[in-house]
N, C-alpha and C positions, 0 to 999 in steps of 0.2 A: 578696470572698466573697458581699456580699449580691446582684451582677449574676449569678454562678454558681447560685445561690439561684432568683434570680426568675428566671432561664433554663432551669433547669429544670421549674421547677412552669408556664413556659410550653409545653414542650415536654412535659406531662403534659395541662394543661389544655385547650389546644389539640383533640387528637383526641379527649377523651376527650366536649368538644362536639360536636365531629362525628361521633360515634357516636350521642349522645343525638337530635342533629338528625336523622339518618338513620334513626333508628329511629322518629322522632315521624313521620315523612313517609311512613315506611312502613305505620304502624299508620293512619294517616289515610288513605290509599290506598286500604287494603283497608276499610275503614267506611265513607269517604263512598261509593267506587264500591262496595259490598255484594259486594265479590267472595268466591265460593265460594274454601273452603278447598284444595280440587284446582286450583283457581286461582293461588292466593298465602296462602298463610297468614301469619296476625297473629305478629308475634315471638314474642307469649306463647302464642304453639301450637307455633311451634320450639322454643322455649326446653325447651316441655314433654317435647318427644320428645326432646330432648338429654336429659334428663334420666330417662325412660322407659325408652330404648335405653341409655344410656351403658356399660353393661357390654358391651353388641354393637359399639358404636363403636369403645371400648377395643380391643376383639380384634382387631375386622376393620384397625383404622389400626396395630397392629401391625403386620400382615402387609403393608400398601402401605408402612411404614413401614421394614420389612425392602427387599422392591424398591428400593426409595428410594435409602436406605443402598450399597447393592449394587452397585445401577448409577451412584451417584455414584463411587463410590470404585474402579472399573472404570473410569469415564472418566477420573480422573487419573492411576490407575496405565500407563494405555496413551495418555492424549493429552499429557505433558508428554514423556515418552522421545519419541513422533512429530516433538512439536513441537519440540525440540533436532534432531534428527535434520534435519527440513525448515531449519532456519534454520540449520542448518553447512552441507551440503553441499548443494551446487546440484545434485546430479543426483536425491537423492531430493526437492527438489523440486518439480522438474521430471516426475520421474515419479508420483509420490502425489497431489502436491497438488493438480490438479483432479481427480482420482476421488475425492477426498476432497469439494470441494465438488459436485461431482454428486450425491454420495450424501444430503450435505446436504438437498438440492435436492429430494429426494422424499421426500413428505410419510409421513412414520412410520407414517398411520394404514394408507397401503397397504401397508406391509413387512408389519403385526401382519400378518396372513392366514398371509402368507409364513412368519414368525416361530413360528407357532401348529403348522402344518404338520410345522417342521425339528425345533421344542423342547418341543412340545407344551404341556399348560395349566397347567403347573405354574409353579414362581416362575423358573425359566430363561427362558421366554419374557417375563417380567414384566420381569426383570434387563436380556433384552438390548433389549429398549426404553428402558428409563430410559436405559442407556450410549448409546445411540444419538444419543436428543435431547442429553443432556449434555456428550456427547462433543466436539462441535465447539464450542463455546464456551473449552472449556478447551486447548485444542488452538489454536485463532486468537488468542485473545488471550494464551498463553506465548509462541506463535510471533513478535508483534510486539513482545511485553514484551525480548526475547532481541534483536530485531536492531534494537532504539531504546537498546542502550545508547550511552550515551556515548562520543566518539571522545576524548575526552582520556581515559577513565580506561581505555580497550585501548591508548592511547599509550604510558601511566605504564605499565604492566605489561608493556608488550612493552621498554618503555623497559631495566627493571628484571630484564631476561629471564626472565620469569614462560615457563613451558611452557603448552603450548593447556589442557591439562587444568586448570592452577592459573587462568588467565586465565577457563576459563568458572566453575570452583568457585568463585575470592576475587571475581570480576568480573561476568562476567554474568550469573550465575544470580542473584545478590542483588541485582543491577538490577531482574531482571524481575519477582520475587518480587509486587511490587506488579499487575500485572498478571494474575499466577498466583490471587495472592486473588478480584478483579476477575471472573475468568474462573471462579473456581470459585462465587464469589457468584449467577452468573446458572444456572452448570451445574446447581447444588444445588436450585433450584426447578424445573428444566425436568425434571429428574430425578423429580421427583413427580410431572408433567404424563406422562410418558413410563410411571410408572407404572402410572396410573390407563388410562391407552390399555387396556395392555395389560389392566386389568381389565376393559374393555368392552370389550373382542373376545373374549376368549377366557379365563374364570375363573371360579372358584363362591367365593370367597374376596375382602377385601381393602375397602375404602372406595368402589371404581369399582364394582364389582360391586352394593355395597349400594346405592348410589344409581341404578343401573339397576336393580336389581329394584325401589327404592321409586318408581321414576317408573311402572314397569310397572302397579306394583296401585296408581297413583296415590294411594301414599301423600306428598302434598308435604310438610307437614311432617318424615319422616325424610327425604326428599331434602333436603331444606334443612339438616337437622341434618349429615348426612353431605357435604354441602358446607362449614359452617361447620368438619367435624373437617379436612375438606382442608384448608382454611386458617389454622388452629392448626399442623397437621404441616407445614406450608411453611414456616412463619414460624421453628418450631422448629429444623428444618434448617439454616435461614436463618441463627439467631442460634448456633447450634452454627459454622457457618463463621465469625462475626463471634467469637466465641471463640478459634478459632483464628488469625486475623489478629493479633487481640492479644497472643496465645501468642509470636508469631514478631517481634514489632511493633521487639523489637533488631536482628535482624535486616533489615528495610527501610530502605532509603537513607530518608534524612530528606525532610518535603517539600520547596519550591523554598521561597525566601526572597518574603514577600510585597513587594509595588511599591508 
């Protein structure tokens, strides 16, 4: 009890140092080099415009916040069917699978244009950004969570004359499960990244937007504020996925036995 105890209040203590330290370094930075505030502004000029704006933060991280949501839940709905799909049958592997990493392969910011064009400025084109970036993560790592199951335990089952259908429901799919989390952990923040794209190309609305127009009237403190609500809405997401790993956590094969 009392190593769980002081494991914790390390794992509190710990960053909550390296916050203070980062912030002493930061505030030092801007004093000794006398940097203008269109430079870098002192925390306690962010801090202030968090607290100035927060009702416009509120709104506006709603709305990336919705994207967000959207386009995460878009990439699992369409990258975990894919990625069953790719890892049974060899020929929609064969066929998909590198247009799938091609498409990977070009960088999102030049689709938005493209994107802006088909779905215009509304949250559609915001959506299908986020799914875009999030999409292949959730999609590669079910697809290798699915074909690393274990060859004793498609043995036992085939052993047992499980059908293909009971073999991927009792069997693989709760294999991969662990991966599927994995995969949706990294999707769920790139999903905010793919977001906010889309708010700076093409939006009047949303956290990307706001911080490009506050870079614009060189307001740095609300671009700094409206980065710091970025990274609150990441973390959020974040530990919304980590909620549901736990939700499911009967479900995942146990870990390996430690050596």
């Amino acid at each position: 009890m009392k190593r769980q105890t002081a494991d914790t209040l390390r794992r509190v203590a710990y960053p909550t140092v390296g916050i203070v330290l980062m912030l002493a370094l930061w505030e030092a930075i801007c004093v000794i080099g006398k940097l203008p505030t269109a430079v870098l502004p002192t925390p306690g000029q962010v801090f202030g415009s968090l607290v100035n704006n927060w009702a416009v933060l509120m709104s506006e991280g709603w709305i990336t916040l919705k994207a967000t949501l959207y386009g995460f839940a878009l990439a699992l709905l369409l990258g975990i069917p894919l990625a069953v799909a790719v890892s049974t049958f060899r020929w929609v592997n064969l066929m998909f699978y590198p247009l799938l990493v091609a498409l990977q392969s070009v960088p999102k910011v030049a689709l938005a244009p493209l994107l802006l064009v088909w779905l215009g400025t509304g949250m559609e084109s915001k959506l299908a950004i986020a799914w875009l970036v999030a999409f292949f993560p959730v999609l590669v790592d079910t697809a290798a969570g699915l074909q690393a199951t274990p060859k004793e335990l498609l043995e036992l089952a085939r052993s047992l004359r499980a059908s293909r259908w009971q073999v991927f429901a009792k069997v693989r799919f709760p294999a991969a499960l662990p991966f599927v989390v994995t995969g949706a952990k990294v999707a769920v923040t790139l999903a905010v990244i793919g977001a906010v794209i889309g708010e700076f190309v093409g939006s009047s609305e949303g956290l990307g937007f706001l911080l490009l127009s506050a870079t614009s009237q060189i307001n740095t403190p609300l671009a700094f504020a409206a980065l710091f609500a970025l990274s609150i809405l990441g973390m959020v997401t974040y530990f919304f996925v980590v909620l549901a790993e736990k939700a499911i956590a009967s479900w995942l094969p146990p870990p390996p036995p430690a050596h």
